[in-house]
C-alpha positions in Angstrom: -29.1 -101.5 44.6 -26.6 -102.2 41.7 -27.9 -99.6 39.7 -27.6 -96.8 42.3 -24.2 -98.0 42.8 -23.9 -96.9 39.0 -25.3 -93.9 39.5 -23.2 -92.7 42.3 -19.9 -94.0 40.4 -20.9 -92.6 37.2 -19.7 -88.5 38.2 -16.7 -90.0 39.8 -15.8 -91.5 37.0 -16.2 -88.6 35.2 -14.2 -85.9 37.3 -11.1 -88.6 37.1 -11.8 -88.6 33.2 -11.3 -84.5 33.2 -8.3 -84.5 36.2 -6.5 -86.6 33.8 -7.1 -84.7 30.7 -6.3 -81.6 32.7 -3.0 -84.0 33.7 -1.8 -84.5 30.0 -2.4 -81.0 28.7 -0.6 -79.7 31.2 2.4 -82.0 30.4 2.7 -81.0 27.1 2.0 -77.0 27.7 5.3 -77.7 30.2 7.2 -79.3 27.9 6.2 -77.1 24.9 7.7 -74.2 27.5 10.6 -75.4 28.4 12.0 -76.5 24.4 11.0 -72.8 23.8 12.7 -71.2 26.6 16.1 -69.9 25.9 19.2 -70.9 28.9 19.8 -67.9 31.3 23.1 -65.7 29.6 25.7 -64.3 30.8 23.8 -61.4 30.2 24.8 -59.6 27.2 23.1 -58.0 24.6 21.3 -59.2 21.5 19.5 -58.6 17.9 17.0 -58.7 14.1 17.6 -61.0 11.3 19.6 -61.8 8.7 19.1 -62.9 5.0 19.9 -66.6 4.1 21.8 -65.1 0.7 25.8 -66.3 0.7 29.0 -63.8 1.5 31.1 -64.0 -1.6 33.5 -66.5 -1.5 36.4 -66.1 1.3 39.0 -68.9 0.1 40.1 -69.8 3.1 38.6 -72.2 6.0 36.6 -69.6 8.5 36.3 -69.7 12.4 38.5 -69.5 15.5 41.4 -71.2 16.0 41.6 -73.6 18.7 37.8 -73.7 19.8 35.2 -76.0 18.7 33.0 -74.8 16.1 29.9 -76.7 15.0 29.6 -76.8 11.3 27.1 -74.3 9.1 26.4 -71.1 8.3 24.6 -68.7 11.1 20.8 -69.7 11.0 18.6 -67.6 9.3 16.4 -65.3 10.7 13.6 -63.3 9.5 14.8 -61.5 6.0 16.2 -57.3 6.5 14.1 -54.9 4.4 16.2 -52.3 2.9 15.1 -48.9 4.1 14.8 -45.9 2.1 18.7 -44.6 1.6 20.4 -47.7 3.1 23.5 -47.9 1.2 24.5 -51.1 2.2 23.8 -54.8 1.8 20.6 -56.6 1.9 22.3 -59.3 3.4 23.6 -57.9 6.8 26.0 -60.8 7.4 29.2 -60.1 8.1 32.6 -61.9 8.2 35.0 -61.1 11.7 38.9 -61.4 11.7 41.0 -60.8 14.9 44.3 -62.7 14.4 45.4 -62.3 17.7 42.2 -64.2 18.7 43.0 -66.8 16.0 39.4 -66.0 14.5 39.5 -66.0 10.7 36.8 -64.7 8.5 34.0 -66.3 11.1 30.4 -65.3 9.6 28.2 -63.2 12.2 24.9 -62.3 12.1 22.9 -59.7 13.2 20.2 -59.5 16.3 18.6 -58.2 19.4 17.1 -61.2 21.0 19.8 -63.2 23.3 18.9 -66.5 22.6 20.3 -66.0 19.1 23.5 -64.9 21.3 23.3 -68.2 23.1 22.2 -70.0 20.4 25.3 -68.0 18.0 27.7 -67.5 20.8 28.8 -63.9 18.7 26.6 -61.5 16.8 26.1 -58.2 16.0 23.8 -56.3 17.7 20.6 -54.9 15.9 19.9 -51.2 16.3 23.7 -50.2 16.2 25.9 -49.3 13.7 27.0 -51.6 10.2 30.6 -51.0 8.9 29.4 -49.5 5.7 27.3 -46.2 7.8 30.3 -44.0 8.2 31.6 -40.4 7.4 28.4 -38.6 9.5 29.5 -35.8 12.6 27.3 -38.3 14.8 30.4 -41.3 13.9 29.2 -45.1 14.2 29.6 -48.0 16.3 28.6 -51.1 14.9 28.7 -53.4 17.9 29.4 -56.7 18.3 28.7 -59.2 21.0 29.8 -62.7 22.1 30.1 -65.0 25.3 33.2 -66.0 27.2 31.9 -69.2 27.6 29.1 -70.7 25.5 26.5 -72.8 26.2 26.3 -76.4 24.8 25.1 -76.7 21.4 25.8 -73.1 20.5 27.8 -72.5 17.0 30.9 -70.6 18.4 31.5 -71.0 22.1 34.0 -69.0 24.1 33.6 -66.8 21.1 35.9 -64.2 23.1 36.6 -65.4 25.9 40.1 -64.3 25.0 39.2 -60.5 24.1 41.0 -59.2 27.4 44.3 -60.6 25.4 43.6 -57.5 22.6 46.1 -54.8 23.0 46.0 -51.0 21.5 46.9 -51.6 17.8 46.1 -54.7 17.2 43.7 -54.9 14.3 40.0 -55.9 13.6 38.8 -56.3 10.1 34.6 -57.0 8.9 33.7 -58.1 5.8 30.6 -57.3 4.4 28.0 -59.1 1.7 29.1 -56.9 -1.0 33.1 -58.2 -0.5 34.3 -54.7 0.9 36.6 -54.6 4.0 36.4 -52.4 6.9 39.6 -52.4 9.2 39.8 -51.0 12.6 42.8 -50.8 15.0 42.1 -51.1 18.9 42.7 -48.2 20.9 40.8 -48.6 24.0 39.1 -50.8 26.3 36.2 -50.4 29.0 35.0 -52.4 31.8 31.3 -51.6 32.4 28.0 -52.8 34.5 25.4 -55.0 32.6 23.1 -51.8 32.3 25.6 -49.1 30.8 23.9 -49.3 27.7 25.7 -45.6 26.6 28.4 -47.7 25.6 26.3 -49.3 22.2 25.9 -45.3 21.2 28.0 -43.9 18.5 31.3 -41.8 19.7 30.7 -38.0 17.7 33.3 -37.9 15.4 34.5 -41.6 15.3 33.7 -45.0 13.3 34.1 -47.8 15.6 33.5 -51.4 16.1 33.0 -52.2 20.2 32.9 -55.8 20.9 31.9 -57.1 24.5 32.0 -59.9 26.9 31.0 -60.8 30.0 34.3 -60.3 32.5 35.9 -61.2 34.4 35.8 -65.0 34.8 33.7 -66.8 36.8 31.9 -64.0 37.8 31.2 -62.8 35.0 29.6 -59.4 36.8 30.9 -56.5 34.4 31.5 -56.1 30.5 34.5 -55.6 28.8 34.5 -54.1 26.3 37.1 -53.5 23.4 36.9 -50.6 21.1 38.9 -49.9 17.6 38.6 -47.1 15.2 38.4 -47.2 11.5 42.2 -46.9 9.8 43.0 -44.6 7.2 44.0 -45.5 4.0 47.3 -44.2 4.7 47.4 -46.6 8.3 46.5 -49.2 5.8 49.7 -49.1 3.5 51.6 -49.1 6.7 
């Protein structure tokens, strides 16, 4: 009798072996998942890498006056290969002032994926326009995006939650790897849905920067965005 209590124990014993392998692997599958998964945005846009080689030196202290800023350079994504033509950069980095944000010189880089926008809080977005493509019929828009309010962790929260401040003529100025500036002054502003993606397109005949944000708060429903064209050199000296 013993041993046929054995024997009836024994595939009990092991189905409660496998359940509880099954148990652990799925634990670990779960929490693999959720480290990987990226918070739920605002909803915004988002882009490709950028190379780990430094901007040239800027002198003064970069960022955004007033909001926390965790320390460090943008984290580097998968290295840009130069196409065929490309006159500019291999690094695609590039270096946002807006004084009447308080934002100094603060180092963007460039994607489409929004987790680097949740991670960033700002970037530009891959698949539009760089400062340096300018001149053609077809104009540019290198576009820029960034959250109102930030999510914890991220390197520049409430990146512009501020940008409904911007007025026409105030100015925007990007820096790019190779030291050359690129000024814009604002001259108009939109407030679109999250699906108007016309608004990342260039404008014929223009070079622009766009930057958006969710709007308005705490809904956060629409985009605002803020547009500026390139200045002259005569605007410039003025």
């Amino acid at each position: 009798m013993p041993a046929k209590r054995n024997h009836l124990q024994s595939p009990a014993l092991i189905v409660a072996t496998l359940l509880l392998a099954l148990a652990v692997t799925l634990f670990s599958f779960s929490r693999m998942a959720s480290a990987e998964q990226a918070p739920s945005g605002e909803g915004g846009f988002v882009t490709g890498g950028f190379t780990s080689e430094p901007l040239p030196p800027g002198g003064d202290v970069s960022g955004v006056m007033g909001v926390t800023m965790l320390p460090g350079p943008p984290e580097a994504e998968a290295e840009v290969e130069e196409e065929a033509g490309d006159l500019g950069p291999r690094d695609k980095r590039l270096r946002l002032t807006i004084p009447e944000l308080g934002m100094k010189k603060l180092l963007i880089g460039s994607s489409p994926d929004q987790s680097f926008l949740d991670r960033e809080g700002i970037m530009h977005l891959a698949g539009t326009d760089f400062p340096w493509e300018e001149g053609s019929e077809e104009g540019s828009n290198t576009y820029i995006a960034g959250h109102a309010i930030g999510y914890p962790g991220g390197r520049v929260p409430e990146a512009f939650r501020n940008l409904s401040n911007l007025e026409k003529g105030d100015r925007i100025t990007l820096r790019d790897a190779r030291g050359d500036t690129h000024r814009y002054r604002v001259y108009d502003r939109l407030i679109v849905d999250p699906n108007d993606f016309w608004v990342t397109e260039p404008v014929p005949g223009k070079d622009i920067v766009s930057l958006q944000t969710c709007y308005p708060e705490p809904t956060f429903e629409k985009r605002l965005i803020v547009r500026a064209e390139r200045m002259s050199e005569r605007d410039e000296q003025q």
